[in-house]
C-alpha positions as CSV (number, residue, x, y, z in Angstrom):
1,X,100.8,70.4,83.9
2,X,102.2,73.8,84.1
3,X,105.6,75.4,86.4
4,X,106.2,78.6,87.7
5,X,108.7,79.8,90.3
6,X,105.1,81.6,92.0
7,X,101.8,81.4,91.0
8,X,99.0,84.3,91.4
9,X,95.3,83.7,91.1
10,X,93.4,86.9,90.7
11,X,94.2,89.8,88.2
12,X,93.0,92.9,90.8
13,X,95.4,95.4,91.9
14,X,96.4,93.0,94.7
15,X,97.6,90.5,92.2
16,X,99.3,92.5,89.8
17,X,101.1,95.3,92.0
18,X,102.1,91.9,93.6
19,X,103.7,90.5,90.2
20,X,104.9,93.2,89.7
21,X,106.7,93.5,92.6
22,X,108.4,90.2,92.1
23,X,112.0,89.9,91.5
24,X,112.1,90.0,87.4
25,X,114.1,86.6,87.1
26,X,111.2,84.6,88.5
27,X,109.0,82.7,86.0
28,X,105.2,84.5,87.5
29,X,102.0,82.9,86.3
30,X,98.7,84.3,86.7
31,X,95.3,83.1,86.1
32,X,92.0,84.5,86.6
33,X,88.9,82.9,86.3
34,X,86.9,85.7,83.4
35,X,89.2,88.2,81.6
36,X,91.5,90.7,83.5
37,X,88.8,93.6,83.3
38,X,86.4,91.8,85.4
39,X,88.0,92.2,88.6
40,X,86.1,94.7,90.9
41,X,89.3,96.8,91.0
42,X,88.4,98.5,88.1
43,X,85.1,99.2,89.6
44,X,86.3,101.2,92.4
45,X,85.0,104.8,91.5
46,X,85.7,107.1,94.5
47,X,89.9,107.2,94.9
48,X,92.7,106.1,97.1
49,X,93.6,107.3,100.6
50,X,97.2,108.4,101.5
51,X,98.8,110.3,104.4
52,X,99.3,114.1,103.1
53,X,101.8,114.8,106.4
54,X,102.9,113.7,109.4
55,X,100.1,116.0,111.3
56,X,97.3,114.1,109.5
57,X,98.4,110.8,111.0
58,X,96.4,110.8,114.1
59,X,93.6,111.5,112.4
60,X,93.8,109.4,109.9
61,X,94.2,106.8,112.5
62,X,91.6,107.4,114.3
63,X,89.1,107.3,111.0
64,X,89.8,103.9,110.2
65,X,89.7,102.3,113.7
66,X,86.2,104.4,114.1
67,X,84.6,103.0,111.2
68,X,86.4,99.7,111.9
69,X,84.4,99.9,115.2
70,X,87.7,99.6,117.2
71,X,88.2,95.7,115.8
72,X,91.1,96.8,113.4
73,X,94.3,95.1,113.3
74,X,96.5,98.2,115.1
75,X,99.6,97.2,113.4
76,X,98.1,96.5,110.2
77,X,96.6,100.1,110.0
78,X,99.6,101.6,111.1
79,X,101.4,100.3,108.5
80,X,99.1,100.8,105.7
81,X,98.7,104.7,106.4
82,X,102.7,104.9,106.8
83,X,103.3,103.2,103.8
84,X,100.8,105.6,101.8
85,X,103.0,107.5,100.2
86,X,105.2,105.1,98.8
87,X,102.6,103.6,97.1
88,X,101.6,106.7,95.6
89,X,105.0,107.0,94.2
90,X,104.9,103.5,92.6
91,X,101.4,104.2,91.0
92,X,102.7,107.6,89.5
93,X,105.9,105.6,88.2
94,X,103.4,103.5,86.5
95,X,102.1,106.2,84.7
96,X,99.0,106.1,87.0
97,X,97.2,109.7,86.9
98,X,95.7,111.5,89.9
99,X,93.8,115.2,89.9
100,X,95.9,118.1,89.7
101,X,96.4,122.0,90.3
102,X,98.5,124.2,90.5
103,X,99.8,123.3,93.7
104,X,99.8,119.5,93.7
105,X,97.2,116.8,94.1
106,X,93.5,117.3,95.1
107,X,92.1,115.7,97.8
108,X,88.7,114.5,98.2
109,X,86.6,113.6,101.3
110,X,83.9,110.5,102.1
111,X,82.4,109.2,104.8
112,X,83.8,109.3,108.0
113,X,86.8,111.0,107.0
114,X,87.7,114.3,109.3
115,X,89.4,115.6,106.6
116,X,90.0,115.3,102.8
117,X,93.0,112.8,101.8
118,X,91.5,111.1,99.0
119,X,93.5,111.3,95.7
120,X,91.4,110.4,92.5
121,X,91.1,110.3,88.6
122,X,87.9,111.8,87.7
123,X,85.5,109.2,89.4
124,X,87.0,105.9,87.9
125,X,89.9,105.6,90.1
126,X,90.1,101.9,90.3
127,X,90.1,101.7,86.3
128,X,92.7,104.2,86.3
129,X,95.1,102.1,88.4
130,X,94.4,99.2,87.2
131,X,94.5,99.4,84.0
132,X,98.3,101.1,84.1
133,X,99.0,98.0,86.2
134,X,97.8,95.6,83.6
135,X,99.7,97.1,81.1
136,X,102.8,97.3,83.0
137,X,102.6,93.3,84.1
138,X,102.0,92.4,79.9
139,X,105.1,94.0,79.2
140,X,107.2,92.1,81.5
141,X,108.7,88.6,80.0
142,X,108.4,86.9,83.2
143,X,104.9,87.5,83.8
144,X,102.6,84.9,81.8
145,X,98.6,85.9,82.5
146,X,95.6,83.6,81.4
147,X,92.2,84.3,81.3
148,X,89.5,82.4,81.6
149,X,91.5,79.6,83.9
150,X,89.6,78.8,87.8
151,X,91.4,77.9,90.5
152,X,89.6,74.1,91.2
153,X,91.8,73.5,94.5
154,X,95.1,73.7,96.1
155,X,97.6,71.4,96.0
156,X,98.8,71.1,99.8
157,X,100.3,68.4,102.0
158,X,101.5,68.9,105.4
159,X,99.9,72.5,105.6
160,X,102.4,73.6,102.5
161,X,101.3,74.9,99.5
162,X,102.5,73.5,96.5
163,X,100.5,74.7,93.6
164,X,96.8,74.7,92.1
165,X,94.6,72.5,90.1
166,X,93.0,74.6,87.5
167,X,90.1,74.4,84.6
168,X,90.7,76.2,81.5
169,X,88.5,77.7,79.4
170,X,87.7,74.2,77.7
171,X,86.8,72.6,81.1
172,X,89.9,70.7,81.3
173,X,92.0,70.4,84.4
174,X,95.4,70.6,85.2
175,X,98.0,71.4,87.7
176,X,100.3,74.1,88.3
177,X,102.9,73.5,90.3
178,X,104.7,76.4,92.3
179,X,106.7,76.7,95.4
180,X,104.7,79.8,96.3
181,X,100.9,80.7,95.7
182,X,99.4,83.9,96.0
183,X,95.4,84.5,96.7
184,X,94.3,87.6,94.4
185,X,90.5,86.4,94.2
186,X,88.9,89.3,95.6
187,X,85.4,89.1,96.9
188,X,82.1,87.2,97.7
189,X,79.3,89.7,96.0
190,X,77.9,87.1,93.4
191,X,76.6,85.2,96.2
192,X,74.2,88.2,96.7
193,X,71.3,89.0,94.7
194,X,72.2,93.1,94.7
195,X,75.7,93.5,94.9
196,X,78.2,96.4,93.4
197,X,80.4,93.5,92.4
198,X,81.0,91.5,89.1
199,X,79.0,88.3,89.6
200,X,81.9,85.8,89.1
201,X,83.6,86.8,92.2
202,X,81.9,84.1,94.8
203,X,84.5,83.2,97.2
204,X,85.1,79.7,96.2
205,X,88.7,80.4,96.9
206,X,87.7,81.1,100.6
207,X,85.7,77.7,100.3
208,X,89.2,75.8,98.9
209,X,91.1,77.3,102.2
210,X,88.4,76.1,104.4
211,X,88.3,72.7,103.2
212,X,92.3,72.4,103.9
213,X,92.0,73.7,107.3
214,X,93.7,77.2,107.0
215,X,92.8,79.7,108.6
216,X,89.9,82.3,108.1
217,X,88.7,85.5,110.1
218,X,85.2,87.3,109.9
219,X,83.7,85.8,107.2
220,X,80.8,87.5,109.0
221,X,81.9,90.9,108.1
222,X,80.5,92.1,104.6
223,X,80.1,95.3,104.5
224,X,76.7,97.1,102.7
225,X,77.4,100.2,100.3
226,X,74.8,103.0,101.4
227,X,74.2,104.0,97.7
228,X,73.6,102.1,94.6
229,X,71.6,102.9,91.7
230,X,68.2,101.9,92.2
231,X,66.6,99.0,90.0
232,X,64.0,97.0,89.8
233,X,65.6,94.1,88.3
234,X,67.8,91.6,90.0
235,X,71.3,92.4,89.2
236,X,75.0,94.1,89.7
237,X,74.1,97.4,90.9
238,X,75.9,100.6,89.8
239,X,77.9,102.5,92.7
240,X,77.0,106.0,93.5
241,X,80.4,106.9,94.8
242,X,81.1,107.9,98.4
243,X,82.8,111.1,97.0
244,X,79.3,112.2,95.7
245,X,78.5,112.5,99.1
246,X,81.8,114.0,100.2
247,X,81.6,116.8,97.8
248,X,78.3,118.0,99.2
249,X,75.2,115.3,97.8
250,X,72.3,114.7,100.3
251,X,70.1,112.1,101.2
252,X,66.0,112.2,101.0
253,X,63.1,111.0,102.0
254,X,59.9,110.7,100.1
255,X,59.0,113.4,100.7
256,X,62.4,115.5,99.9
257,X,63.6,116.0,103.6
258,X,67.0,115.3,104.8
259,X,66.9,112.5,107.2
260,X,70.6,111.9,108.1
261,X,74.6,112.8,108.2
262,X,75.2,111.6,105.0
263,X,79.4,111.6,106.0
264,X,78.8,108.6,108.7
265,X,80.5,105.5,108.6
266,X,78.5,103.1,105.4
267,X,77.2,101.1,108.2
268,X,75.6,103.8,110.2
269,X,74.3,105.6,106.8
270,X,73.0,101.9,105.5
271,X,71.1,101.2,108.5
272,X,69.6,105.4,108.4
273,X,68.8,104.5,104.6
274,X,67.2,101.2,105.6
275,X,65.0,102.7,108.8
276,X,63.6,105.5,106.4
277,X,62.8,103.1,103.7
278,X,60.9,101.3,106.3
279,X,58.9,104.8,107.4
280,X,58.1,106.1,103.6
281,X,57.3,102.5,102.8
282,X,59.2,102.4,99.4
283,X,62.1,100.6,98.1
284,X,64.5,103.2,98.2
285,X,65.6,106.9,99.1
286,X,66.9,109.8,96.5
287,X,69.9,111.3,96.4
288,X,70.1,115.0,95.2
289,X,73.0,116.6,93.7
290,X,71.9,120.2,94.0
291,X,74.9,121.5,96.4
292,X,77.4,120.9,93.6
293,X,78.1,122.6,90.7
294,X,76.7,121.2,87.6
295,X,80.3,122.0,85.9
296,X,82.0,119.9,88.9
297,X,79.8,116.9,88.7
298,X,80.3,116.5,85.0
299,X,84.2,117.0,85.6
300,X,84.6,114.9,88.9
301,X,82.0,112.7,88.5
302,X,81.5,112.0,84.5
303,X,80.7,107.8,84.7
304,X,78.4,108.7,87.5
305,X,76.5,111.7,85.4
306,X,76.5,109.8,82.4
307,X,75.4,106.3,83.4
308,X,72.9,107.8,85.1
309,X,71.7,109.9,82.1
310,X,71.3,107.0,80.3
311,X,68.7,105.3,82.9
312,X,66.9,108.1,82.3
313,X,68.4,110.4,85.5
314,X,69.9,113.8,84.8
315,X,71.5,114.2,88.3
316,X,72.5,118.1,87.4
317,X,68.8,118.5,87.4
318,X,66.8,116.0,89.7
319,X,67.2,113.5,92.5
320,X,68.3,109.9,91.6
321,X,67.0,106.6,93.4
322,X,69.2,104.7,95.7
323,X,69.3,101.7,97.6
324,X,72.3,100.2,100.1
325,X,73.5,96.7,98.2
326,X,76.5,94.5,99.0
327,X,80.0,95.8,98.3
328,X,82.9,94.8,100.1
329,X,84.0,91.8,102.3
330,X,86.6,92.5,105.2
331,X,86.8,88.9,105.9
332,X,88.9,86.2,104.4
333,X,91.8,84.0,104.5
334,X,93.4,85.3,107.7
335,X,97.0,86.6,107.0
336,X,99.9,88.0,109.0
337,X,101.5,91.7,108.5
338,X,103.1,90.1,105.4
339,X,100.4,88.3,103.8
340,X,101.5,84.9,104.6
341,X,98.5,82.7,105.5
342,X,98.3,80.0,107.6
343,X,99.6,77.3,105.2
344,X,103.3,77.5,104.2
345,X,104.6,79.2,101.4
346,X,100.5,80.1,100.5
347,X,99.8,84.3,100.4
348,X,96.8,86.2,100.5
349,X,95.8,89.7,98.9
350,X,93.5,91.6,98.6
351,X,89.5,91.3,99.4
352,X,90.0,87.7,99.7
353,X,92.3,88.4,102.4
354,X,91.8,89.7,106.2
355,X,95.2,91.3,107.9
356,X,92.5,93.2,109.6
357,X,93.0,96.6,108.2
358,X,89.3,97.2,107.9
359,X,88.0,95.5,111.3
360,X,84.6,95.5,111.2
361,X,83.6,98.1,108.2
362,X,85.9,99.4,105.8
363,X,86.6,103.0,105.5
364,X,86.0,104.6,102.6
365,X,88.7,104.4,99.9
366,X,91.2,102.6,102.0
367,X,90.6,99.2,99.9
368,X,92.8,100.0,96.9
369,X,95.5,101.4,99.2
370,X,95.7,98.7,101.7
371,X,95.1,95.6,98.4
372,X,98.2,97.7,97.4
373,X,100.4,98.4,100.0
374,X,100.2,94.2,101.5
375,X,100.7,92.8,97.8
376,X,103.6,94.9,97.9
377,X,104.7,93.1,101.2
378,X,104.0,89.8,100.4
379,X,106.3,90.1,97.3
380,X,108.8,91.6,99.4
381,X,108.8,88.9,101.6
382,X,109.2,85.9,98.8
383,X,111.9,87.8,97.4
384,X,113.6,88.9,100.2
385,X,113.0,86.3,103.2
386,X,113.1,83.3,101.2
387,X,116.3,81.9,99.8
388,X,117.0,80.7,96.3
389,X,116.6,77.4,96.7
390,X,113.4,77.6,98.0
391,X,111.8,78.1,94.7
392,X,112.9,74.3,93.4
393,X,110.2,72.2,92.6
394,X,109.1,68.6,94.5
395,X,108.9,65.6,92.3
396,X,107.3,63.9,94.6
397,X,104.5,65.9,95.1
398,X,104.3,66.6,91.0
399,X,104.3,62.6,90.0
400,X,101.6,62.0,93.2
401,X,99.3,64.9,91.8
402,X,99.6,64.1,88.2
403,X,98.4,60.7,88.9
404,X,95.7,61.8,91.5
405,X,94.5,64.2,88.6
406,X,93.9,61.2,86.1
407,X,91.7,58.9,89.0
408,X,90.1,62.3,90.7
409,X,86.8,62.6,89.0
410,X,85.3,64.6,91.5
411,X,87.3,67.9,91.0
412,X,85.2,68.6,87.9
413,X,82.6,69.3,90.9
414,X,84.6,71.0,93.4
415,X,84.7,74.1,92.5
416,X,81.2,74.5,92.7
417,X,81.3,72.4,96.1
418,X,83.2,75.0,97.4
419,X,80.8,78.0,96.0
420,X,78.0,76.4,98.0
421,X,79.9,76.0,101.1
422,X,81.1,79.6,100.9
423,X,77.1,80.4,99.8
424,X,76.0,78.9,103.3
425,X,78.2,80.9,105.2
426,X,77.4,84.0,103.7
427,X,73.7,83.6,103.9
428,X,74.6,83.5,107.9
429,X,76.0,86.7,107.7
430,X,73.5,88.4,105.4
431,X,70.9,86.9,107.8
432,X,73.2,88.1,110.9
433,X,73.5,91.8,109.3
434,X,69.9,92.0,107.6
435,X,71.9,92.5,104.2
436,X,69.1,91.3,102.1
């Protein structure tokens, strides 16, 4: 059995920006179910979005609800575009680093943005923030993270949240018991055969929720990235970023013609790529660098270059093979404007949550942004909102736990009950969307 005054499963930037948000006296656990670097946050390649002035707001607006197709949350957009610049702040007060000139910040473009208002760090973003994050949280003394340790279930009665069971890395369970639990899991892409995410990350935590009756929305909306590295093999794909095609890269056919707007929402440019794979007859299309400078795609895009240089693609020189593959989920637990789920005193952040930011398709780069700027909320809202004595413990519910935990055999088996639960829902969307 393990105590903490609030308990976060997932070590993303959702999770951590939320622990590290927390008020410093508060004993913070978090768990994660492989080792902090496997979390898809460090993944994220293209940048973050942020609101450069008041005049861009509109726009900016209107770019998210577009690629959303109008299903967006309005106050939930609102207030992750107006709360863009503070979280910039906070990540350059964590040392985080973002491109430079002599006159500020550069901005970047993707898809279906009307302008550029992307900050980044060379073309490993995620990693850059992330990382910053991590270290920060390991050098706070009220923050305790362990790897290798899987949510099994929740502990809820009454629609309260009281804590977790857990596996460690030796396969033994145990509880934790907390006053307030935080959802950090992230996504659902190793229920997919291509996906851009780690293979771990299989929405089991979605499953748990289900199970205790709180509440999800869209689990049908996974959203398809337009360009991945093509392979034969089955397999996490590697992302070719958005910003590739934001800085001027083009899209082919077979027989090197352009065949679409390559700046379209992801859906619309999936669903081009898919139609034209279905003309040539092959199992991908190419992407060509050849409208950016060599010198800029080895300085903006150097994991891109090299990883592909080391599959045998020199993308300063020829076109690369790419295929659309599963990359984000705008579904999940269903939360309000401050992360609070359905369930008392339970939170959601992060991919695994859905405050409906993202409606029906995700606009580029806003993931890390809005992960960031609702952890930030729901730690505002534990700390602030709730009173001290909230945070005691229930020896009831421990001592009825602790004993269920000795006579409960099957929770060696409900983790991957809830995997194939989350597994049979998916494959309703992927059939739904055509994602295979």
């Amino acid at each position: 059995m393990k105590k903490a005054d609030i308990l976060i499963i997932g070590t993303g930037v959702a999770g951590l920006f939320c622990a590290l948000n927390l008020p410093v006296e508060k004993n913070i656990l978090i768990i994660t179910k492989d080792i902090c670097e496997h979390s898809d946050s460090f993944l994220a390649q293209g940048g973050i979005c942020v609101l450069k002035d008041d005049s861009d707001y509109d726009s900016y607006f209107e770019d998210t609800m577009r690629a959303g197709h109008y299903e967006n949350r309005k106050e939930s957009v609102d207030i992750m575009i107006k709360s863009s610049p503070e979280i910039i702040r906070d990540l350059v007060n964590f040392g985080v680093s973002f491109e430079k000139n002599e006159d500020g910040f550069l901005y970047t473009r993707e898809g279906a943005h009307s302008t550029p208002r992307i900050l980044f760090h060379k073309d490993v973003t995620g990693k850059e923030i992330t990382s910053k994050l991590l270290s920060a949280a390991k050098q706070r003394n009220n923050i305790t993270i362990c790897e290798h340790n899987a949510m099994v279930d929740l502990i809820v009665e009454n629609n309260r949240c009281f804590g977790a069971v857990a596996r460690d890395e030796n396969g033994v369970l145990y509880n934790i018991f907390a006053p307030y639990v935080i959802i950090a899991t992230g996504g659902v892409g190793g229920l997919y055969v291509h996906s851009t995410n780690y293979r771990h990350l299989t929405g089991d935590a979605l499953g748990v929720c289900m199970e205790h009756n709180i509440r999800l929305e869209n689990i049908d909306y996974v959203q398809i990235h337009p360009t991945t590295l093509y392979a034969s093999t089955r397999g996490r794909r590697f992302l070719i970023s958005e910003s590739v095609r934001g800085e001027g890269a083009i899209l082919l056919n077979k027989d090197g013609e352009r065949f679409t707007d390559e700046l379209q929402p992801r859906d619309v440019v999936t669903a081009a790529i898919r139609e034209q794979m279905k003309k040539d007859g092959t199992p991908h299309v190419w992407l060509s660098l050849r409208n950016i400078e060599e010198e800029e795609i080895k300085k903006h895009f150097p994991n891109i270059y090299k990883h592909c240089l080391e599959q045998g693609y020199d993308v300063t020189r020829e076109n690369i093979p790419v295929v659309p593959a599963q990359h984000y989920f705008m579904g999940g637990v269903w939360v309000d404007s401050n992360s609070k789920t359905s369930c008392e005193n339970l939170y959601a952040v992060g991919e695994a949550s859905c405050n409906g930011v993202h409606g029906k398709n995700r606009l580029a780069s806003n993931s890390l942004l809005e992960s960031l700027v609702f952890a930030k909320r729901a730690a505002k809202h534990i700390s602030e909102i709730k009173t001290k004595t909230d945070f005691e413990f229930n020896d009831e519910i421990e001592n009825k736990y602790e004993q269920l935990l000795k006579t409960r055999t099957d929770y060696f088996l409900l983790r991957d009950d809830y995997v194939a639960v989350m597994r049979n829902e998916i494959e309703k969307a992927k059939e739904k969307h055509n994602n295979e």
